[in-house]
C-alpha positions in Angstrom: 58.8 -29.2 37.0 57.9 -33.3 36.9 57.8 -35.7 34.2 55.1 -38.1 34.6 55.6 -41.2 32.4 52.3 -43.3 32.5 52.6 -47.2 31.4 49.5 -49.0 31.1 49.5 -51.7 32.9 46.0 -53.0 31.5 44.8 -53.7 27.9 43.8 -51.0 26.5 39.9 -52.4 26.1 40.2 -51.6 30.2 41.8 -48.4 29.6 39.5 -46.8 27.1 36.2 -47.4 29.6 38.3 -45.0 32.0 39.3 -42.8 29.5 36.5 -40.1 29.5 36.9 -40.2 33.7 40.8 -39.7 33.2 40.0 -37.0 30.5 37.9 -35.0 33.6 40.7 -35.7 35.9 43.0 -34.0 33.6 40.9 -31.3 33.5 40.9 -30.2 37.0 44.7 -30.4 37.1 44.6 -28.1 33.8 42.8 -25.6 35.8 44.2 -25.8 38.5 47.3 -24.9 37.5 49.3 -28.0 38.2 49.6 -29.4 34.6 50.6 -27.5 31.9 51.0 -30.8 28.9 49.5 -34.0 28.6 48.9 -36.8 25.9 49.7 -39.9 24.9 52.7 -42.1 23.6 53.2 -43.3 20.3 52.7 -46.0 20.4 50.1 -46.2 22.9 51.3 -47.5 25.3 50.9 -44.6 28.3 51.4 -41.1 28.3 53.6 -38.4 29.0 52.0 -35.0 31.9 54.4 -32.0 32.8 53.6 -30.8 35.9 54.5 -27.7 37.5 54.4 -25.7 41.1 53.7 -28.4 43.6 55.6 -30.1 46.1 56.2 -33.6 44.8 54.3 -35.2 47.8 51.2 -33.5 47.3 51.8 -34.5 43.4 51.8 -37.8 44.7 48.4 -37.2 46.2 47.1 -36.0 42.9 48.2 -39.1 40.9 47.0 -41.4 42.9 43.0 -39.5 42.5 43.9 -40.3 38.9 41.0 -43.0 37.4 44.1 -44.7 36.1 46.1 -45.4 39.3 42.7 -45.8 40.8 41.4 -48.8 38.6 45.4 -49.9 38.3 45.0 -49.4 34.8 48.8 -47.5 34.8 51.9 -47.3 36.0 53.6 -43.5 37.0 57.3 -42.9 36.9 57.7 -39.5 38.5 61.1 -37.5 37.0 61.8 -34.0 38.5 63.9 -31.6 36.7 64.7 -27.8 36.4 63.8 -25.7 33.4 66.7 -23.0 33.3 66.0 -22.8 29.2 62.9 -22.5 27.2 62.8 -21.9 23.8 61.4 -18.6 22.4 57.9 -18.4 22.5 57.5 -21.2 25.0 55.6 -19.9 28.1 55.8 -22.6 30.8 56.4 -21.4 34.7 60.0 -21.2 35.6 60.7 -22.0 39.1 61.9 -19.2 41.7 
């Protein structure tokens, strides 16, 4: 599972006109599978994506399709960790 910490990097007047693009971009990852949360910080500043079942290099590949990364509009810190607790109720993928 990954941590993506976005940090604009760009007013947020810049950030808003990509904002419906990034919105579609998030999207496909939704349905694909690949993100399971996504939204902003408060304040906001960036946002926050969990991402699950994917190798980290072909995450790498996916964030950089992002409208964001494309129009350098954000910055990604990447933080991989291992879910061995949810709470109850909580149904994310646990790795193998």
């Amino acid at each position: 599972m990954y941590v993506i910490d976005l940090t604009y990097t760009a007013p947020l007047e810049r950030v808003d006109d990509a904002l419906e693009a990034h919105r579609a971009f998030l999207t496909q990852q939704f349905e694909a599978g690949v993100f399971v949360a996504a939204g902003p910080k408060v304040p906001r500043d960036g946002g926050i994506i969990l991402a699950v079942r994917i190798e980290r290099d072909k995450l790498d590949e996916i964030l950089a399709s992002d409208p964001f990364a494309q129009q350098n509009l954000a910055r990604y810190e990447v933080t991989e960790f291992k879910a061995t607790r949810l709470a109850p109720g909580l149904n994310l993928p646990m790795p193998a």
